[in-house]
C-alpha positions as CSV (number, residue, x, y, z in Angstrom):
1,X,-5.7,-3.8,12.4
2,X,-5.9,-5.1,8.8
3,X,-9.0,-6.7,7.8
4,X,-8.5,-9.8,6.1
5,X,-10.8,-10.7,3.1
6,X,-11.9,-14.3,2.5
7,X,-11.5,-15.6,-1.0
8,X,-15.4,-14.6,-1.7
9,X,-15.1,-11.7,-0.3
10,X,-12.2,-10.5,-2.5
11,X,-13.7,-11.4,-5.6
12,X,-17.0,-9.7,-4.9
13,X,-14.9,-6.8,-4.3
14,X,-12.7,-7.0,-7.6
15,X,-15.7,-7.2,-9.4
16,X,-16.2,-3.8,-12.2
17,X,-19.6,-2.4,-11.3
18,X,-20.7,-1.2,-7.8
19,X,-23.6,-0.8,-6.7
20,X,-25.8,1.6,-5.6
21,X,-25.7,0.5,-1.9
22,X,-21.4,0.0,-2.7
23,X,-21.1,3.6,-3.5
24,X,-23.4,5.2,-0.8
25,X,-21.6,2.8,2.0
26,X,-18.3,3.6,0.7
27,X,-19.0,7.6,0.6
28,X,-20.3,6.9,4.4
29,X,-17.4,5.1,5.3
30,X,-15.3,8.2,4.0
31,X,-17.1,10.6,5.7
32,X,-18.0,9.3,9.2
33,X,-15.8,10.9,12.0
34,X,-15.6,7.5,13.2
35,X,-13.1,8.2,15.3
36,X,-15.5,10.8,17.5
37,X,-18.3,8.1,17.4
38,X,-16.4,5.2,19.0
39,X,-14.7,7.7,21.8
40,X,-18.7,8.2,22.7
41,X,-19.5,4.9,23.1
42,X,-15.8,3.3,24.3
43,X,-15.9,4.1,28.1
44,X,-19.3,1.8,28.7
45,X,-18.6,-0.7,26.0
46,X,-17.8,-4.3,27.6
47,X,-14.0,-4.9,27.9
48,X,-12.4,-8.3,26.9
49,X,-12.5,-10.7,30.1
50,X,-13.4,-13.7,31.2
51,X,-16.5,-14.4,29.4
52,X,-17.1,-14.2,25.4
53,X,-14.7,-11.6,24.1
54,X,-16.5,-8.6,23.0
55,X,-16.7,-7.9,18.7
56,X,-15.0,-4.7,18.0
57,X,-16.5,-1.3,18.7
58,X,-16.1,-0.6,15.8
59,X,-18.1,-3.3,13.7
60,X,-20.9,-2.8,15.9
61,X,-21.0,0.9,15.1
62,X,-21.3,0.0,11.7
63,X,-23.5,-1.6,12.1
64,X,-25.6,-0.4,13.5
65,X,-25.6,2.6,11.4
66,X,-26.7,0.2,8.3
67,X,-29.4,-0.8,10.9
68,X,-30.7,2.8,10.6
69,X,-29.8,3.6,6.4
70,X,-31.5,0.4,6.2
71,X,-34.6,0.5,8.1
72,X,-33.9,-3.3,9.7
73,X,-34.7,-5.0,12.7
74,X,-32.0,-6.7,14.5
75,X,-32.8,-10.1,12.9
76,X,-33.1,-8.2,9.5
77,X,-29.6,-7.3,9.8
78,X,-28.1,-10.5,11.1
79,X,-29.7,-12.0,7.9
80,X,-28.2,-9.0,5.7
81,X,-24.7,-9.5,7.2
82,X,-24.6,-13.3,5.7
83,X,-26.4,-12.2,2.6
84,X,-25.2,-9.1,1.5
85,X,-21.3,-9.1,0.7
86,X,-21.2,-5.1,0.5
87,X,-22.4,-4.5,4.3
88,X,-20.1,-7.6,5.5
89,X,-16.9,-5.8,3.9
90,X,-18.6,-2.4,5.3
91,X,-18.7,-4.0,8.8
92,X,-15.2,-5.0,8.8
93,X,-16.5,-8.6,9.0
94,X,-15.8,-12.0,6.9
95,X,-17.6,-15.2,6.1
96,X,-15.0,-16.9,7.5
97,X,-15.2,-15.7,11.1
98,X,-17.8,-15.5,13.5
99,X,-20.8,-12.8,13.1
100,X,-22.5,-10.9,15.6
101,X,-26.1,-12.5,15.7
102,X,-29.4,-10.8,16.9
103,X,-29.3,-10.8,20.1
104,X,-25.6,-9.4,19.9
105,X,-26.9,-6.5,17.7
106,X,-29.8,-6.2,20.1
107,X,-27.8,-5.9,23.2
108,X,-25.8,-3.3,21.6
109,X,-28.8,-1.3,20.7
110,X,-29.5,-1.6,24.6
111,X,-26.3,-0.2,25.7
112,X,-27.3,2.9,23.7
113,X,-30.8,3.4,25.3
114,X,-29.3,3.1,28.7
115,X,-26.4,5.5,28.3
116,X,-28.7,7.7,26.0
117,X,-25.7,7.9,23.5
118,X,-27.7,8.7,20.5
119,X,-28.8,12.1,21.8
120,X,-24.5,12.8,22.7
121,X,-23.3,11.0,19.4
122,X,-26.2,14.0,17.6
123,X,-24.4,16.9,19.7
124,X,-20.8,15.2,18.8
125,X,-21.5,15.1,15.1
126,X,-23.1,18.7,15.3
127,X,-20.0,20.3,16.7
128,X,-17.8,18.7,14.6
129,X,-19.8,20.0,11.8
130,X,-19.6,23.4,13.3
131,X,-15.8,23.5,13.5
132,X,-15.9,22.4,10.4
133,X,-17.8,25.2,9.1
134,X,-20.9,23.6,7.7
135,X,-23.2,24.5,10.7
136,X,-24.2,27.8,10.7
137,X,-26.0,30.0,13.6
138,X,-27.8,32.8,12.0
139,X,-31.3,31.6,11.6
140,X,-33.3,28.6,12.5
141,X,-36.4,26.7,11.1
142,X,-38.7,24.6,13.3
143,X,-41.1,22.2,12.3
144,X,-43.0,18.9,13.5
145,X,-43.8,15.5,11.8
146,X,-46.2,12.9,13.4
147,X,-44.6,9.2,13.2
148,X,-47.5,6.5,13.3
149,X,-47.3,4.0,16.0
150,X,-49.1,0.5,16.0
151,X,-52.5,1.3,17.3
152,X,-53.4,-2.5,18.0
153,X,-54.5,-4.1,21.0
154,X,-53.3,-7.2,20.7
155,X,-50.6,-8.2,23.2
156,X,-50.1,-9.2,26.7
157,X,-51.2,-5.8,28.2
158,X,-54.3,-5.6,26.2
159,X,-53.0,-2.0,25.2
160,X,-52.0,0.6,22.9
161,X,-48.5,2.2,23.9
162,X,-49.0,4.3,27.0
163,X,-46.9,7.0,25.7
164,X,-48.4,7.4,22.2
165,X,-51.1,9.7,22.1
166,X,-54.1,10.7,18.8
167,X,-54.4,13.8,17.5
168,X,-56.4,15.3,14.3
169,X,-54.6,16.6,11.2
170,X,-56.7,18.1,8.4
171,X,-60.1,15.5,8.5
172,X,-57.7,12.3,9.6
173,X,-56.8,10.8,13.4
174,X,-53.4,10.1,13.8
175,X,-52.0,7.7,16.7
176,X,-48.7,7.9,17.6
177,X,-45.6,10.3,18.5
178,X,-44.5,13.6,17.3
179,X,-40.7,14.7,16.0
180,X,-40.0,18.6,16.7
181,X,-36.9,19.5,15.4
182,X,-34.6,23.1,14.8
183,X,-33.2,23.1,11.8
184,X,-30.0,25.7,10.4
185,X,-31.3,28.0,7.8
186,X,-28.2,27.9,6.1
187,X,-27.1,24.0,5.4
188,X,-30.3,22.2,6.3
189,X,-28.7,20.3,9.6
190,X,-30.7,19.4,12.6
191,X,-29.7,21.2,15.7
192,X,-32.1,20.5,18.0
193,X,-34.7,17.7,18.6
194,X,-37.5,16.9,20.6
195,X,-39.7,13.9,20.9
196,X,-43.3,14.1,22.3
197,X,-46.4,12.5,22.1
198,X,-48.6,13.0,18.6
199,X,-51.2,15.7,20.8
200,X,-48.5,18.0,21.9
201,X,-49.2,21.1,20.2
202,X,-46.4,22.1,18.0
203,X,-45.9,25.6,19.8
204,X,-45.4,24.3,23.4
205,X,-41.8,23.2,22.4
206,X,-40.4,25.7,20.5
207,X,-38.5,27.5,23.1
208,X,-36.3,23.8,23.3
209,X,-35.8,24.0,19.6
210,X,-33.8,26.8,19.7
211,X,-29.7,27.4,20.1
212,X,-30.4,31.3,21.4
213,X,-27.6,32.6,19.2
214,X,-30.3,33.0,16.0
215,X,-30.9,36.4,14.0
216,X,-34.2,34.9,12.8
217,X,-36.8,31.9,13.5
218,X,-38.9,30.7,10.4
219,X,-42.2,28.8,11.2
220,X,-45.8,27.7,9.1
221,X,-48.6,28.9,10.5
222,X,-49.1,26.5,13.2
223,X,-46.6,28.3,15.4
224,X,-48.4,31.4,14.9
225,X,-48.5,33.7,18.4
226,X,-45.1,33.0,19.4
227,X,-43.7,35.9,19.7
228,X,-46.3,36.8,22.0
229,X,-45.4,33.7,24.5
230,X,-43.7,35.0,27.9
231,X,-41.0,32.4,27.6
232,X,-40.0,33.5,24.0
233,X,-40.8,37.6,24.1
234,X,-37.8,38.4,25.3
235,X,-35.5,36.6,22.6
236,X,-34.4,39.7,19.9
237,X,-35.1,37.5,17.1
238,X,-37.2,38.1,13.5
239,X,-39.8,35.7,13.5
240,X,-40.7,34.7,10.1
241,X,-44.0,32.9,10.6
242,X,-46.7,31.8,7.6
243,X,-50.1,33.4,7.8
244,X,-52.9,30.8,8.5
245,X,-54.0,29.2,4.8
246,X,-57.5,30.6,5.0
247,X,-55.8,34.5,5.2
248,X,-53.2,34.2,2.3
249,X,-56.0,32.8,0.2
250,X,-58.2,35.6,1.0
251,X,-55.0,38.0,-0.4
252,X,-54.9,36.1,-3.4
253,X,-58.3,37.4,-4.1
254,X,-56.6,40.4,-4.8
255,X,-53.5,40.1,-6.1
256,X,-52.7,43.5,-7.6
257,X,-53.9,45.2,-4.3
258,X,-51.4,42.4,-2.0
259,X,-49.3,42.2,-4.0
260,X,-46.0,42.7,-1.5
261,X,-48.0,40.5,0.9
262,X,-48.3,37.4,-1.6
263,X,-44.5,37.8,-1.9
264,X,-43.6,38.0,1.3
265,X,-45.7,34.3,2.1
266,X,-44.0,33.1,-0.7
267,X,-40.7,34.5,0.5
268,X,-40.9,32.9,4.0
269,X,-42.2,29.4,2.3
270,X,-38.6,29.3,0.5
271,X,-36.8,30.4,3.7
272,X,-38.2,27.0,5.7
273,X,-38.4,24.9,2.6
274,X,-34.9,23.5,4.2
275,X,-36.6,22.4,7.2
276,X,-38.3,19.3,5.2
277,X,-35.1,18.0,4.0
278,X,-34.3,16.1,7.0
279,X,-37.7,14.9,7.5
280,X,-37.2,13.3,3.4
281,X,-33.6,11.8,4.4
282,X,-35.2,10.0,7.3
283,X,-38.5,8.7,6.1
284,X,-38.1,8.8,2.2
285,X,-34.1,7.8,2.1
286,X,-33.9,5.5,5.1
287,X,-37.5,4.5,5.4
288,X,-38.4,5.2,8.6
289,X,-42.0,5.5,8.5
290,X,-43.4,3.8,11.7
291,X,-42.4,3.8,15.1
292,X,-40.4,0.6,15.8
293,X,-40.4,0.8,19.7
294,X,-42.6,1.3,22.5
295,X,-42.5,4.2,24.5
296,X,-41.2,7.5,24.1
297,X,-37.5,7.2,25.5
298,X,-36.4,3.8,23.0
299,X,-37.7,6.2,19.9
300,X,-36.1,9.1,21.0
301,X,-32.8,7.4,21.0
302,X,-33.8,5.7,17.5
303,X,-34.8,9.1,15.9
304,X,-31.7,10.8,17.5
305,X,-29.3,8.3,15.9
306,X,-31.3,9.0,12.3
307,X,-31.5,12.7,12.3
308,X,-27.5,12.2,13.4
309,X,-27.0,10.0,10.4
310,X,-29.4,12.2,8.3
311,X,-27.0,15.2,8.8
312,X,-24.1,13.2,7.5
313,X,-25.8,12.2,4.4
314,X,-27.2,16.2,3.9
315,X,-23.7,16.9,3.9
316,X,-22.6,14.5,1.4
317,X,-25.4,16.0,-0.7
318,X,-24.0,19.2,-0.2
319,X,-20.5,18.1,-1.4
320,X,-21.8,16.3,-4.3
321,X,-24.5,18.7,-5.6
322,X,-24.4,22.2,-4.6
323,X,-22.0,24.9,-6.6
324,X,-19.3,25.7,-4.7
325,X,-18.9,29.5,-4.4
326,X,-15.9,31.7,-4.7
């Protein structure tokens, strides 16, 4: 079905310069496999009947994708769909009809959680990006990010969030969650993800982070010992792991003498480089800098859906930016 523009909407759209948030919503739009997302979420999404007819599957999608490229709360975004003419026009929607409010956009959010459709629309996009050739298999990098989590008290239970935990980093306390996620060596996509409290030690879920068809597994220094777990000596892998800090600054020393050992750090700090690019898409492109949710299973479904949305977007880099080779 056609979407009809209203007479503001058209001339907004006839208008010579885009925007920045034009452009990137347009290249989105092109490069979505919409089609894959909505046969996800279609067999639980309400069917027309009695009651209030249901908006498209589609607009809410959308939608709730700019929810995530935005960083917006659901009464955020029902204020950006009447203000902002490029995401009405992106959600297939029109001044002149009726627009999902909050609690519509909320409810949708909802149906996610319950079905846990985040975590299958991740592995959807994945193996579409693996028949189209982008994913690769050979090697994978792991790493960890803590995301902060409000730390008051001040609300009806008198309590932080039962599922966030503290942990110490360097000389600073950190209170929250923890991200883990297994990354391709090759394109920079996330494979894998696992969501944990902030004082789960970075090494206890490795093992989940990983496909089991890698040649190689590249790691800083605080998954040093792996290899020696009983869960993970078996895999025939390479494990490219960073010494601790305090030991490649006691080669440095002397450089002339470790010489091939300096390199080889160096060497394996360019190999996981890729590793932080989804961690910048999420929480430098889209925002996302604090947990929004309590408890561990409504942020794993909200980081799921970014580091799905993240991939598309490293992709788009990729087409954009990197030489193509012959």
């Amino acid at each position: 079905m056609e979407h009809q523009l209203t007479f503001a909407d058209s001339e907004f759209s006839s208008k010579r310069r885009q925007t920045r948030k034009e452009i990137f919503l347009s290249r989105m739009d092109a490069i979505l496999p919409w089609a894959k997302l909505l046969a996800v979420i279609e067999p639980v999404y309400p069917k027309a009947g009695n009651g209030r007819r249901p908006y498209p599957l589609e607009t809410m999608v959308r939608i709730h994708c700019m929810q995530h490229w935005y960083n917006l709360s659901d009464g955020a975004m029902e204020d950006a769909l009447y203000e902002i003419a490029s995401m009405r026009l992106f959600a297939h929607l029109s001044l002149d009809s009726a627009m999902p409010d909050r609690t519509t956009i909320m409810n949708f959010r909802h149906l996610l959680e319950q079905h846990k459709l985040a975590r299958k629309i991740l592995s959807t996009i994945n193996q579409w990006l693996s028949e189209c050739g982008v994913m690769m298999t050979k090697g994978t990098l792991v790493d960890a990010t803590i995301i902060e989590a409000p730390s008051s008290t001040k609300n009806k239970q008198n309590q932080r969030d039962g599922d966030m935990h503290q942990t110490k980093k360097g000389n600073q306390w950190h209170f929250g969650m923890k991200a883990h996620i297994g990354v391709d060596a090759k394109s920079g996509l996330t494979h894998s993800l696992v969501t944990t409290s902030a004082n789960e030690h970075d090494l206890n879920q490795l093992e989940n982070l990983l496909h089991g068809e890698e040649q190689f597994v590249s790691a800083d220094a605080g998954y040093q010992g792996a290899e020696k777990r009983k869960v993970l000596a078996d895999k025939k892998v390479d494990w490219l792991i960073a010494e601790r800090p305090g030991k490649v600054r006691t080669l440095k020393q002397h450089p002339r003498l470790n010489k091939v050992l300096i390199r080889t750090e160096y060497l394996k700090a360019s190999i996981r480089a890729k590793v932080e690019h989804p961690f910048r898409i999420i929480k430098c492109q889209f925002g996302f800098v604090k947990a929004r949710y309590k408890g561990l299973v409504k942020n794993d479904n909200h980081l799921a859906m970014l580091f799905a949305l993240a991939n598309i977007v490293r992709v788009d880099q990729m087409l954009r930016y990197e030489p193509k080779t012959t």
